[in-house]
DSSP file (Angstrom, degrees, kcal/mol; ACC not computed):
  #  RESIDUE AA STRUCTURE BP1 BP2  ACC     N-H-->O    O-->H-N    N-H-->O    O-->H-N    TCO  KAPPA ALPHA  PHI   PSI    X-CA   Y-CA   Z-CA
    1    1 A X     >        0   0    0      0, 0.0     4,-2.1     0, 0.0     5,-0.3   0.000 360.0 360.0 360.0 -52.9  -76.4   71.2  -47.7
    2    2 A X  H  >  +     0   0    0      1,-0.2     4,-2.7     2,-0.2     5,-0.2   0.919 360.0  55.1 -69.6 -15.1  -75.7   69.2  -44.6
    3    3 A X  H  > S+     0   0    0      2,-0.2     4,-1.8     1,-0.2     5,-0.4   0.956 113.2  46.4 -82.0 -42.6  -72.0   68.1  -46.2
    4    4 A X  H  4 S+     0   0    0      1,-0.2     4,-0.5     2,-0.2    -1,-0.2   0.776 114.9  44.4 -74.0 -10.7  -71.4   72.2  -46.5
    5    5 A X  H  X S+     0   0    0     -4,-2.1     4,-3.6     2,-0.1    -1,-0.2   0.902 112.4  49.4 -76.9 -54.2  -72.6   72.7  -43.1
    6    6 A X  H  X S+     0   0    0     -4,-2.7     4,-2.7    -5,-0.3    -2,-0.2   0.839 114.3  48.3 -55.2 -30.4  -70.5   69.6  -41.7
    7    7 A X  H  X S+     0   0    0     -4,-1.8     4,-3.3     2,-0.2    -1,-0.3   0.824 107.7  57.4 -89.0 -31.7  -66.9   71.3  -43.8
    8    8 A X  H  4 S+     0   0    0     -4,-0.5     3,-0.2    -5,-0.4    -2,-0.2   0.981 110.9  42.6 -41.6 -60.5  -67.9   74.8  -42.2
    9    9 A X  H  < S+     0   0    0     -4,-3.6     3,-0.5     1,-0.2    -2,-0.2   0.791 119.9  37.8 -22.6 -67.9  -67.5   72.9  -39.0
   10   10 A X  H  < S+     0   0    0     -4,-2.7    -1,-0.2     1,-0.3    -2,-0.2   0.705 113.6  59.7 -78.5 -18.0  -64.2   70.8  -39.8
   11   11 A X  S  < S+     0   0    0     -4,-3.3    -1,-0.3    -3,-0.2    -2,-0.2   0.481  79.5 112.3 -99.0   9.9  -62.6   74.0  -41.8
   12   12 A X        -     0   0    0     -3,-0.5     2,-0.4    -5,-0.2    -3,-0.0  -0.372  54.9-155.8 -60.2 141.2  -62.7   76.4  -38.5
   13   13 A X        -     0   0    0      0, 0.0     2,-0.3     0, 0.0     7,-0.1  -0.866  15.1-136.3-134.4  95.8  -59.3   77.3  -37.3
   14   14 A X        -     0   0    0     -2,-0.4     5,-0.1     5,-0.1     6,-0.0  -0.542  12.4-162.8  -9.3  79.7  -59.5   78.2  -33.5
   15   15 A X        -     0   0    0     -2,-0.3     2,-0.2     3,-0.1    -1,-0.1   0.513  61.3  -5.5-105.3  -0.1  -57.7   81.0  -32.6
   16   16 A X  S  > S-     0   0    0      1,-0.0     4,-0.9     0, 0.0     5,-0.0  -0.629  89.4 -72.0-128.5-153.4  -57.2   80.9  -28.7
   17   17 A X  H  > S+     0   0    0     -2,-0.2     4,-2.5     1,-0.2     5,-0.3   0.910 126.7  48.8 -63.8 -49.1  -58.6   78.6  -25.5
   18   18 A X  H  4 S+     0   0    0      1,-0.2    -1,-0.2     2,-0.2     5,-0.1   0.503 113.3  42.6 -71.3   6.1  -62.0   79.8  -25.6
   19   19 A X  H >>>S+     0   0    0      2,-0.2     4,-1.7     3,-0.1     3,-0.8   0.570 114.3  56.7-115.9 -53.7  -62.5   79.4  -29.2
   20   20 A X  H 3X5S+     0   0    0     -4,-0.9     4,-2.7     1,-0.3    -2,-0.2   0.959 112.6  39.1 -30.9 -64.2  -60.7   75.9  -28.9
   21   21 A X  H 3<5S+     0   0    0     -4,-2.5    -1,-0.3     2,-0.2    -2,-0.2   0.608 112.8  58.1 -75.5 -22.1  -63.0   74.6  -26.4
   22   22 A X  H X>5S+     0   0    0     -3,-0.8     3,-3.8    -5,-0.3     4,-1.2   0.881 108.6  52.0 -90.6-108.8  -65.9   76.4  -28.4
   23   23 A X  H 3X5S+     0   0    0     -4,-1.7     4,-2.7     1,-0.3    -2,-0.2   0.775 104.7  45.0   6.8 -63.8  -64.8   74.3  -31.3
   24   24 A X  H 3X<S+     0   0    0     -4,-2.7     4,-1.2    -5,-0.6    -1,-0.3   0.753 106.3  59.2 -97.7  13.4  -64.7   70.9  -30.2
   25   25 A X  H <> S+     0   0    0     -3,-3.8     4,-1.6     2,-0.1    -2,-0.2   0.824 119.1  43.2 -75.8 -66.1  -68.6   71.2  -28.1
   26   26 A X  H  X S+     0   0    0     -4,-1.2     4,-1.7     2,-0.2    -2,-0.2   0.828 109.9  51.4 -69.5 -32.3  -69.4   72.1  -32.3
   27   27 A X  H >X S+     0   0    0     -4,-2.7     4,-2.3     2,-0.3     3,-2.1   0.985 112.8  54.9 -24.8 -91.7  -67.2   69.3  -33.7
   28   28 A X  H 3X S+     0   0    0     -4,-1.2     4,-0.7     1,-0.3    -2,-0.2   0.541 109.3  37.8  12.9 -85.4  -69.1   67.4  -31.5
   29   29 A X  H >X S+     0   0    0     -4,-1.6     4,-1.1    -3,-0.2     3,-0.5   0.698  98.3  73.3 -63.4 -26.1  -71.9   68.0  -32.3
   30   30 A X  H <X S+     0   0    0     -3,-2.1     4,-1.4    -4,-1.7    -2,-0.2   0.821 106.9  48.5 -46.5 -34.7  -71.3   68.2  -35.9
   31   31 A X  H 3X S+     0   0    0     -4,-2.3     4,-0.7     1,-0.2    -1,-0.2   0.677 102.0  52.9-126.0  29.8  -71.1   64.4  -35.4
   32   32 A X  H <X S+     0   0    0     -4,-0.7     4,-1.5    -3,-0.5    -1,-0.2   0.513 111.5  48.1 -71.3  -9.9  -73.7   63.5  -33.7
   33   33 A X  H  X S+     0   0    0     -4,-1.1     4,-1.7     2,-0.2    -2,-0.2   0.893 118.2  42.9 -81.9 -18.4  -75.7   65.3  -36.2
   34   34 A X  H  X S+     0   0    0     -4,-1.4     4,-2.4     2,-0.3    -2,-0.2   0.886 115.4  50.0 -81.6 -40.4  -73.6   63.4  -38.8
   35   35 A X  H  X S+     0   0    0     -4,-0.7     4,-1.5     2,-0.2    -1,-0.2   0.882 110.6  45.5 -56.1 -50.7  -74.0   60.4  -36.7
   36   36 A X  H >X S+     0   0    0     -4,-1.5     4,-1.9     1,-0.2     3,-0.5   0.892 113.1  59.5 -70.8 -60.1  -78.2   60.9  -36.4
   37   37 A X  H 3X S+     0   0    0     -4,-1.7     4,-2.6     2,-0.3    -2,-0.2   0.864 106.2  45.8-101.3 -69.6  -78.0   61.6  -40.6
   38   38 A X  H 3X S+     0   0    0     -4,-2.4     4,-0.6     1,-0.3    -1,-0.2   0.709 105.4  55.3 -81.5 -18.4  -76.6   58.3  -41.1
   39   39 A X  H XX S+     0   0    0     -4,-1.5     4,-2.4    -3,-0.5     3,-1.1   0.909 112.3  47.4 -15.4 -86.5  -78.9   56.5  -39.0
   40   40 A X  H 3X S+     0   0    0     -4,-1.9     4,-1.3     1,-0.3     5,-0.3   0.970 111.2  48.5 -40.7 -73.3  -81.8   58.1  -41.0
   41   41 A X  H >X S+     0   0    0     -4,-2.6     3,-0.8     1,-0.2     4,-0.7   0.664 103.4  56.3 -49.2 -29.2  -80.4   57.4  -44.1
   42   42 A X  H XX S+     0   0    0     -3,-1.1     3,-2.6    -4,-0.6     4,-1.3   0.977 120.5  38.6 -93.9 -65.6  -79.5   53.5  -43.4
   43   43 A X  H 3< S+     0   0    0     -4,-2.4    -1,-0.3     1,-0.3    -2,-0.2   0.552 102.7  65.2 -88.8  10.9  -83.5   53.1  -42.5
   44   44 A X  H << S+     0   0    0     -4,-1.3    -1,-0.3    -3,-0.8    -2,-0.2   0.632 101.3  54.8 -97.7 -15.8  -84.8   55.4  -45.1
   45   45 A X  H << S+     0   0    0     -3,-2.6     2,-4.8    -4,-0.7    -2,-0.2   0.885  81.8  91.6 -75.7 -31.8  -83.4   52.6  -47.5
   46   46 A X     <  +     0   0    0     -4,-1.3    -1,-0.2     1,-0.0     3,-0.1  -0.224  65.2 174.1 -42.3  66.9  -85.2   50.0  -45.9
   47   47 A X        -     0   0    0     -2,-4.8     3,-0.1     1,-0.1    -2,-0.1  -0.242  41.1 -78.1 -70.7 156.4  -88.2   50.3  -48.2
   48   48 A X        -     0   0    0      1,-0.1    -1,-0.1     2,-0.0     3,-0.1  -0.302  55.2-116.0 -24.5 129.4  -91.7   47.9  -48.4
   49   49 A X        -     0   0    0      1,-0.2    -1,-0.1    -3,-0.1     4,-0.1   0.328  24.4-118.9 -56.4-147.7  -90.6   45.0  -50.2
   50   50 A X  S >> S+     0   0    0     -3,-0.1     4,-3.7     3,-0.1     3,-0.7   0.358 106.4  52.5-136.3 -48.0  -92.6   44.8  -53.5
   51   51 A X  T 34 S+     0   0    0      1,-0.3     4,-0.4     2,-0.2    -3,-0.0   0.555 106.1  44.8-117.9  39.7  -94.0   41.9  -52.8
   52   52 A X  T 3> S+     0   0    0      2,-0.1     4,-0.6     3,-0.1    -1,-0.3   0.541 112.2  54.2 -99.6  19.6  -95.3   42.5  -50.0
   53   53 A X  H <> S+     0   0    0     -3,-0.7     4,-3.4     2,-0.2     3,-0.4   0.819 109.3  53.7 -32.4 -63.5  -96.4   45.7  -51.5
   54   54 A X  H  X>S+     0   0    0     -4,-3.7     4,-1.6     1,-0.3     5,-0.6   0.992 112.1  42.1 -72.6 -71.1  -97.9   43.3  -54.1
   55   55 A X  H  >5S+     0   0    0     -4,-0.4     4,-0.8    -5,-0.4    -1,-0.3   0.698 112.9  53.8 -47.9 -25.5  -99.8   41.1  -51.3
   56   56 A X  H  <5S+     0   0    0     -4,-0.6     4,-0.4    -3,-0.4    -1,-0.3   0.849 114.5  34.6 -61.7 -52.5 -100.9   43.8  -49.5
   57   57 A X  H >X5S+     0   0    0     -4,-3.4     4,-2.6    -3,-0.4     3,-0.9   0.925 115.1  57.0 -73.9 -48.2 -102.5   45.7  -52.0
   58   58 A X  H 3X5S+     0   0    0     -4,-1.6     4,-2.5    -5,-0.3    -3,-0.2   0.981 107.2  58.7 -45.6 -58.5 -103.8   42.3  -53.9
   59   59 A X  H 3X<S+     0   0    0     -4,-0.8     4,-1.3    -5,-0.6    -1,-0.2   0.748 107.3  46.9 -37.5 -35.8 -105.4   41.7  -50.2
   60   60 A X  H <> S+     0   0    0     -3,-0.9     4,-1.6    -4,-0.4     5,-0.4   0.911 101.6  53.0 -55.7 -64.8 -107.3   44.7  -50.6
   61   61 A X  H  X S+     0   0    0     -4,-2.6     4,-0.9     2,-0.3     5,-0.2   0.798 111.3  57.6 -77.5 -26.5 -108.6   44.5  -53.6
   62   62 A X  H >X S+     0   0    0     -4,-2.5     3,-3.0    -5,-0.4     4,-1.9   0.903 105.8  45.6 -71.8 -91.5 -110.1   40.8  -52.4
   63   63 A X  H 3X S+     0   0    0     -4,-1.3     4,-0.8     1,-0.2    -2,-0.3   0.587 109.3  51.5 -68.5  11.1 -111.6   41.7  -50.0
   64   64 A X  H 3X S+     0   0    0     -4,-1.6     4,-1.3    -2,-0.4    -1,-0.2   0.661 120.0  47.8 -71.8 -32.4 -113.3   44.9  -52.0
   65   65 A X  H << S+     0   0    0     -3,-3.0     4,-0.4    -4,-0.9     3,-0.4   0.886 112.3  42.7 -83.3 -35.0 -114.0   41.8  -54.4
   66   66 A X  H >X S+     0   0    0     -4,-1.9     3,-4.1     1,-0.2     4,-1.2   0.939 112.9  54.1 -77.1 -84.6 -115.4   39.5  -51.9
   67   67 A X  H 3< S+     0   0    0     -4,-0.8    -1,-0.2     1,-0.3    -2,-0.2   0.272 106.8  52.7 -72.9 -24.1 -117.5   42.4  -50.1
   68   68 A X  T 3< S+     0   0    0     -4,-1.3    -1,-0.3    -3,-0.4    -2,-0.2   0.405 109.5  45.7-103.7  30.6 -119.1   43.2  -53.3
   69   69 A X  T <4 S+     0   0    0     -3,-4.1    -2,-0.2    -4,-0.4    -3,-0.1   0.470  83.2 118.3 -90.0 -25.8 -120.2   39.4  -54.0
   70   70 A X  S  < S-     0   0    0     -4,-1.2     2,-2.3    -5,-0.2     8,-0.0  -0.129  77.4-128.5 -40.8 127.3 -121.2   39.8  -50.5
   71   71 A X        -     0   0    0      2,-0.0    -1,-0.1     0, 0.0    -2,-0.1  -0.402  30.8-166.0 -93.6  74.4 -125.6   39.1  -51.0
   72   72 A X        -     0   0    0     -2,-2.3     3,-0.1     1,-0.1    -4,-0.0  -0.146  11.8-151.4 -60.1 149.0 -126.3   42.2  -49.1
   73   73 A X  S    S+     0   0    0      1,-0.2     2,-0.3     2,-0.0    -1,-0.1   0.632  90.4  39.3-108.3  -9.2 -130.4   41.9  -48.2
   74   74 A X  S  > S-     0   0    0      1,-0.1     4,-1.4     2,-0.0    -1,-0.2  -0.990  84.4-156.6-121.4 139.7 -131.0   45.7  -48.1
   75   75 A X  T  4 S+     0   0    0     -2,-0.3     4,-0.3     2,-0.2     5,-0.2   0.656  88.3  58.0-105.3  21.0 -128.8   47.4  -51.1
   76   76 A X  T >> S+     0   0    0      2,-0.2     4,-4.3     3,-0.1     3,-1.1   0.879 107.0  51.3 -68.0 -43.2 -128.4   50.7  -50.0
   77   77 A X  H 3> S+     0   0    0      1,-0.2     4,-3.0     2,-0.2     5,-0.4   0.999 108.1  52.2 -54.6 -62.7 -126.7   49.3  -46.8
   78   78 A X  H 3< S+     0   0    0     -4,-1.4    -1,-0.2     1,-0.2    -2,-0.2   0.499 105.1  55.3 -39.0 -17.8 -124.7   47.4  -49.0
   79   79 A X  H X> S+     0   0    0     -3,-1.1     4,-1.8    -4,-0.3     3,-1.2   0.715 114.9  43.5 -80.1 -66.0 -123.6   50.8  -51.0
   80   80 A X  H >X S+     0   0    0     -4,-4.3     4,-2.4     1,-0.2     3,-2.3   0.898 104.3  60.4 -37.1 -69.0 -122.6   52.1  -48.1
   81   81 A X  H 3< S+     0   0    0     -4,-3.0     4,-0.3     1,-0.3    -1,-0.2   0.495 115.1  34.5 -40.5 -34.1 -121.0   49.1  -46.9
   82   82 A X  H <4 S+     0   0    0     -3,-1.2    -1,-0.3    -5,-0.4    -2,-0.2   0.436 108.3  66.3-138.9  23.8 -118.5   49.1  -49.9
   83   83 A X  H <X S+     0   0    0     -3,-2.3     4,-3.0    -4,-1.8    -2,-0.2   0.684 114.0  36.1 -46.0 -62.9 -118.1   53.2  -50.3
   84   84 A X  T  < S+     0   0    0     -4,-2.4    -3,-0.2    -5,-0.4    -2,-0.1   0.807 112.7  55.1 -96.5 -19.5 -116.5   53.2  -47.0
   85   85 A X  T >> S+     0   0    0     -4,-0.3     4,-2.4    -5,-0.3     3,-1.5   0.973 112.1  46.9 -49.1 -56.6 -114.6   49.9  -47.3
   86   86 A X  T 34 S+     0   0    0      1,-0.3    -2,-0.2     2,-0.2     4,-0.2   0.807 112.7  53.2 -74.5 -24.2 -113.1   51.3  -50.5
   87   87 A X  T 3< S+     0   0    0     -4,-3.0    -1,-0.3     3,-0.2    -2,-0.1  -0.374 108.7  46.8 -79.8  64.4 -112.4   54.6  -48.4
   88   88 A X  T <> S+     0   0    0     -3,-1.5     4,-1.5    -5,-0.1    -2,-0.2   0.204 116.7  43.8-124.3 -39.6 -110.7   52.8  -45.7
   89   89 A X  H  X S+     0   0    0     -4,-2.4     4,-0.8     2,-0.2    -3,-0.2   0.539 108.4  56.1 -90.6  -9.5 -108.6   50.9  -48.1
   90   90 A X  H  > S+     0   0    0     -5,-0.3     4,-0.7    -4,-0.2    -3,-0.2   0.836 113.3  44.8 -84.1 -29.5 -107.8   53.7  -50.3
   91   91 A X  H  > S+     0   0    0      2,-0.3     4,-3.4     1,-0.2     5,-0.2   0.847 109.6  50.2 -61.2 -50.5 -106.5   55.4  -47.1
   92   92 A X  H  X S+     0   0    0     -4,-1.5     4,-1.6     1,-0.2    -1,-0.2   0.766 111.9  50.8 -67.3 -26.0 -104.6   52.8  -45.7
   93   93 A X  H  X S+     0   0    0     -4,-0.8     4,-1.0     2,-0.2    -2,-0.3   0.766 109.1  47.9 -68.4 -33.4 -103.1   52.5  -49.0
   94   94 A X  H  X S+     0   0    0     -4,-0.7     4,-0.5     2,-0.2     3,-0.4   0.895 116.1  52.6 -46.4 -51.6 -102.1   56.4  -49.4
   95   95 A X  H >X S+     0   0    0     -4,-3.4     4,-2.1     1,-0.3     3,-1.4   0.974 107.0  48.7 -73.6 -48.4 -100.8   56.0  -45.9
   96   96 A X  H 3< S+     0   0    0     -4,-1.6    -1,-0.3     1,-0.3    -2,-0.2   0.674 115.6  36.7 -58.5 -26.0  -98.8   53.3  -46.5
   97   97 A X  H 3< S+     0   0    0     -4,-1.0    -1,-0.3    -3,-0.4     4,-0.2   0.245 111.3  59.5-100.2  23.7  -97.0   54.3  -49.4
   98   98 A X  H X< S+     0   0    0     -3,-1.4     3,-1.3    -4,-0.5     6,-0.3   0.758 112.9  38.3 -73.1 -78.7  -96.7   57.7  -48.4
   99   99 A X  T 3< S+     0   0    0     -4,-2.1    -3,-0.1     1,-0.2    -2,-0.1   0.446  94.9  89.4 -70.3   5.7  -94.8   56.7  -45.2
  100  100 A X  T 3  S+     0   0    0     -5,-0.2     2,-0.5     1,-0.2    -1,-0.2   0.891  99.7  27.1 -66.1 -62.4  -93.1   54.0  -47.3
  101  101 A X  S <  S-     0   0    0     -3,-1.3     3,-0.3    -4,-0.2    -1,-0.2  -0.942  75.2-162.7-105.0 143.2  -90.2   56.7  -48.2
  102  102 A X  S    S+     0   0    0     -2,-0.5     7,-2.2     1,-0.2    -1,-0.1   0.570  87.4  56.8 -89.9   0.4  -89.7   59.6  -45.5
  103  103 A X  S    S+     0   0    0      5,-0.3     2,-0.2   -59,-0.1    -1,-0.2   0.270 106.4  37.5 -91.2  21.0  -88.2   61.5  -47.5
  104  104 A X  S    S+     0   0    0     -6,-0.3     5,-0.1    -3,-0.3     3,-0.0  -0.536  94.6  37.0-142.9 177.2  -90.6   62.1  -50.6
  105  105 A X  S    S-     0   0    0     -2,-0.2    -7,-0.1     1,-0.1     0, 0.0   0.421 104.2 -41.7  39.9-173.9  -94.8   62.6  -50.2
  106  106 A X  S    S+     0   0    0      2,-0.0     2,-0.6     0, 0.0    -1,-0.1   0.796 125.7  39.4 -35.9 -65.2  -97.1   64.1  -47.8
  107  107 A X  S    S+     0   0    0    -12,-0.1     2,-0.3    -3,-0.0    -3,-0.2  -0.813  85.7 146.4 -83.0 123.5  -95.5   63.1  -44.3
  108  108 A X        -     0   0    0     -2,-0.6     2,-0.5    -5,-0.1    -5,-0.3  -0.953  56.0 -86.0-154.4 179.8  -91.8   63.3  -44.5
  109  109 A X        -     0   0    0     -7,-2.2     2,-0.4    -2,-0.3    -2,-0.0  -0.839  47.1-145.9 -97.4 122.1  -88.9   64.0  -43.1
  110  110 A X        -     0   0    0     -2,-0.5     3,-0.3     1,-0.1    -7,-0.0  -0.664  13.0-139.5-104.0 136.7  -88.1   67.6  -43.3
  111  111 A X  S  > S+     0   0    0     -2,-0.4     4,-2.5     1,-0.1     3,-0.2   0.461  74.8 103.3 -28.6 -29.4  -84.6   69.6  -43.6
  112  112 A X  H  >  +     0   0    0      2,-0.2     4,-1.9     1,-0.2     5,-0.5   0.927  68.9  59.5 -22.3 -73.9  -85.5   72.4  -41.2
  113  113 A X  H  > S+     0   0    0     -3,-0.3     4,-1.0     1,-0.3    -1,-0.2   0.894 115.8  38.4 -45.3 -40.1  -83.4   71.2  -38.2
  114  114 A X  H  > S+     0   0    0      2,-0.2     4,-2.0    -3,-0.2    -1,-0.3   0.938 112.5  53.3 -79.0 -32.0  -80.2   71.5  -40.4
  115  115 A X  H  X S+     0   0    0     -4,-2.5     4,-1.0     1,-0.2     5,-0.4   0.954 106.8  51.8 -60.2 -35.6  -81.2   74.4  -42.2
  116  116 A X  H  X S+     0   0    0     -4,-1.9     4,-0.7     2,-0.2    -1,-0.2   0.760 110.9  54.8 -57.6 -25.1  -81.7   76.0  -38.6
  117  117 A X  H >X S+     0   0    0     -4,-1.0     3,-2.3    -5,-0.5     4,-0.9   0.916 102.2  57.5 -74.6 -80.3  -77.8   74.7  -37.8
  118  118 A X  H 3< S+     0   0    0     -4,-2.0    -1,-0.2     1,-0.3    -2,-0.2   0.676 111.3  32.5 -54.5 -14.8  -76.5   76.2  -40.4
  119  119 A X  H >< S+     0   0    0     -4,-1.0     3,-1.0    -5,-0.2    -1,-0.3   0.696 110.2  63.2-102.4 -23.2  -77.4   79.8  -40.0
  120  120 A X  H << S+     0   0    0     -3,-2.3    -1,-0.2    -4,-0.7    -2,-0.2   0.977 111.9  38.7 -70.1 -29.8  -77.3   79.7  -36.4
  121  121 A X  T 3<        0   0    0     -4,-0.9    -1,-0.3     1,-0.2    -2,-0.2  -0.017 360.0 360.0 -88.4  19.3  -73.2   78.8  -36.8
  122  122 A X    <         0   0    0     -3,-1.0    -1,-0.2    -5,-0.2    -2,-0.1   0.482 360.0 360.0-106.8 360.0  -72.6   81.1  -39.5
């Protein structure tokens, strides 16, 4: 989509001043958006490593292991105590590989703003 928006752009033929001048404000901007695009893309390859993926999550799952060796003196507290550890670490883990890619899961990076460019120049 954004490479058929970006050729709309380059395949315009101006046909006075006003159109001219019209023209190269949207050139322009066609490449800062191109500019801003490639940007994104260069840091959307920048993933998590894997291992520290792996050391992160292995870190977890120690302390979930430690916490239920832990010699809790009441155990209900202790129920508690590692229900809401294991939601806290299941969370931080959703979020974290969630926001890992920005373009894929829950939180992402959305198409809109170029879908609104193209129909507004068309």
């Amino acid at each position: 989509m954004f490479a058929s928006i970006i050729a709309s752009v380059t395949e315009a033929r101006p046909a006075d001043e006003f159109e001219r001048h019209t023209y190269d404000h949207v050139l322009e901007l066609a490449n800062q958006a191109s500019r801003h695009r490639d940007e994104r893309l260069a840091l959307s390859a920048k993933r998590i490593p894997r291992t520290l993926l792996l050391f992160v999550t292995l870190t977890a799952f120690t302390i979930l292991f430690l916490l239920l060796l832990y010699p809790f003196h009441n155990p209900a507290m202790g129920l508690i105590a590692i229900a809401v550890a294991s939601m806290l670490l299941f969370f931080a883990h959703f979020v974290r590989t969630d926001l890992d890619n920005p373009f894929e899961g829950t939180w992402n990076v959305s198409s809109e703003p170029f879908a609104d460019l193209a129909t507004k120049y068309r």
